[in-house]
C-alpha positions, 0 to 999 in steps of 0.5 A: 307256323302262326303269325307270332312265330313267323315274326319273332324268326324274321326278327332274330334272323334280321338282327343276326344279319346285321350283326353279321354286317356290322362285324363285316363292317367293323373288319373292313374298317380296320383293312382300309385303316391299315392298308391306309397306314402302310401305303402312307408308310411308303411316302417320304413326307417332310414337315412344313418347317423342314419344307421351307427350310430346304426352299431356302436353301435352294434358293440361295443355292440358285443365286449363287449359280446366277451370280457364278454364271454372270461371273463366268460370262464377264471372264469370258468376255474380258478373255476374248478382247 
């Protein structure tokens, strides 16, 4: 095999593997992506305005149970005179 032939074989065989690669490449790509979607599928995510929205519900809802609680502590020292 002369010098001509042996590099035009290396090329093509070179440029197959890479297209191989890129193929390989591009399927791994769209695993990671999908798995990627289906894992985030899985979490129960909120948008930022409902986020807040909820805190301040809490919120008030903890206020009130200081309020209830300070409340229940006064009754129950006026009971015990």
């Amino acid at each position: 095999m002369d010098k001509d032939s042996l590099i035009t074989l290396l090329q093509e065989n070179i440029e197959e593997k890479l297209k191989d690669a890129k193929a390989i490449g591009g399927d791994l790509k769209n695993l990671i992506r999908s798995t990627t979607i289906n894992t985030l599928e899985d979490f129960d995510f909120v948008t930022t305005e409902e986020f807040k929205t909820q805190k301040a519900i809490l919120e008030r809802a903890e206020a009130k149970i200081k309020q209830l609680e300070q409340k229940i502590t006064e009754l129950q020292t006026g009971y015990k005179l």
